[in-house]
C-alpha angles and dihedrals in degrees: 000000000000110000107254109243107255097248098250092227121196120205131230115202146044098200132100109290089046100051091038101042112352096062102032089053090049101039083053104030106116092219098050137060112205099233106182151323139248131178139165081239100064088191086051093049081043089062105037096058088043090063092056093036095243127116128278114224125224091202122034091216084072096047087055093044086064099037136088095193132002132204128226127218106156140096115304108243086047081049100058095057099040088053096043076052096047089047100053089056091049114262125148106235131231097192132201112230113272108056094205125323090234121075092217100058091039090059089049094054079046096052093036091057090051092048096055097035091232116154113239134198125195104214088220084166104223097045079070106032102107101237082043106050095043090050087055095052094052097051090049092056087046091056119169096102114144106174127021132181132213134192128187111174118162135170112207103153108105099197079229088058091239101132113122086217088065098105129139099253086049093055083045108050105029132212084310092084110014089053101012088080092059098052091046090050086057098040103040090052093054098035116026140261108314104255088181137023133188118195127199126164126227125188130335096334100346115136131189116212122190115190143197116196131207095255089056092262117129130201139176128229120199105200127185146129102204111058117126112284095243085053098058132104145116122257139175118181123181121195112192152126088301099053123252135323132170121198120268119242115234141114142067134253092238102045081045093051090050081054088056092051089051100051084042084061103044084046093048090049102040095038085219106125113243116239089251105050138123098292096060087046088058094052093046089050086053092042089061092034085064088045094050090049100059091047088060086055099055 
């Protein structure tokens, strides 16, 4: 059997989670080779490739001209335009949740990965953390839920102001649309597209989702980044025809990333999409879109 090509991935990002997970999964993964780095900070790219001993681009055309594949870990509404660009020069894309936070620019990186035929993957955590995914796939072959419950409640506000979460799209946006995605990726696989959704905001940036899904079945989702730190904690509950089941705890961001690179290789290989690309990114950023919508209403 031919040797399959390492996927010459670029990189798209200086902050946190690159330094701390993007980078270090690339730089080690045995199927890709890190090809390079670009950021908005050029001392920061600079950095960063040094690190990993590849070089930093001024411009991130160049960095898409050399890669197979690239990586995004920057804002999401950077991100959109970056990845409809990447695309369009015939890279395979790794993508932060969300996609974009417009419906608009989310439908043309949609539209600019069809185009190109370029396989896509959407990094939702814990549909690649290793407890979590496994415990989706089994519900999913159970089947029969008719009602599920999910609760994201972080608490990313050091009172010094030293969490690396702290970023201004995050300030902006609010746990609707930073933690809002990940409970989507776990609900809408068990229970079907949402066909309906109802918005109303708690305290601070706590938002209420009740949704209707496409089988008939209905959930709620609970979303924020500033509850007290005691009070935080992640949560999925199913009720069904086989009892009850939550969602174990368990696996890391890196080893889950890894999982995502992965899933980006054997899409790009096979040309089959992946159940987390670019066009499920698309439907949770409408989803929220709809959410957000309803909230500026009042």
């Amino acid at each position: 059997m031919p040797t399959m090509k390492r996927l010459r991935m670029g990189l798209v990002g200086t902050g946190p989670w690159a330094s701390s997970t993007h980078a270090p999964a690339l730089a080690a993964h045995p199927d890709v080779e890190l090809g390079g780095v670009w950021g908005r900070r050029p001392e920061a790219a600079a950095a960063l490739a040094s690190a990993h001993a590849v070089p930093a681009y001024a411009e991130v055309d160049e960095l898409f001209a050399v890669s197979d594949a690239v990586a995004f870990a920057v804002p999401p509404d950077v991100q959109a335009p970056l990845a409809a660009r990447a695309a369009a020069a015939g890279c395979h894309l790794l993508l932060d949740k969300p996609v974009a936070t417009s419906v608009a620019a989310a439908r043309d990186l949609a539209a600019a990965a069809d185009a190109a035929g370029v396989a896509s993957v959407v990094f939702f955590t814990l549909r690649f953390a290793a407890p979590t995914s496994d415990w989706v796939a089994r519900q999913a072959a159970t089947g029969g839920w008719f009602t599920g419950r999910a609760e994201w409640y972080g608490s990313f506000y050091a009172p010094d102001g030293s969490s690396p979460f702290d970023s201004p799209w995050r300030a902006r946006r609010g746990g609707l649309w930073d933690v809002g995605p990940h409970a989507l990726s776990m609900l809408v696989p068990l229970l079907g597209d949402v066909t309906a959704v109802t918005a109303a905001a708690g305290p601070a940036d706590t938002v209420h989702l009740v949704l209707r899904h496409s089988g008939g079945a209905s959930s709620t989702a609970a979303l924020s980044l500033t509850a007290p730190a005691k009070a935080s904690g992640v949560s999925v509950e199913l009720r069904g025809e086989a009892g009850t089941t939550l969602m174990p705890s368990g696996g890391g961001s890196l080893d889950a990333f890894r999982s995502a690179v992965d899933a980006l290789v054997a899409a790009a290989g096979s040309g089959r999409p992946h159940p987390c690309d670019v066009r499920f990114g698309l439907r949770v950023t409408e989803i929220l879109a709809d959410a957000e919508e309803q909230l500026q209403a009042g």
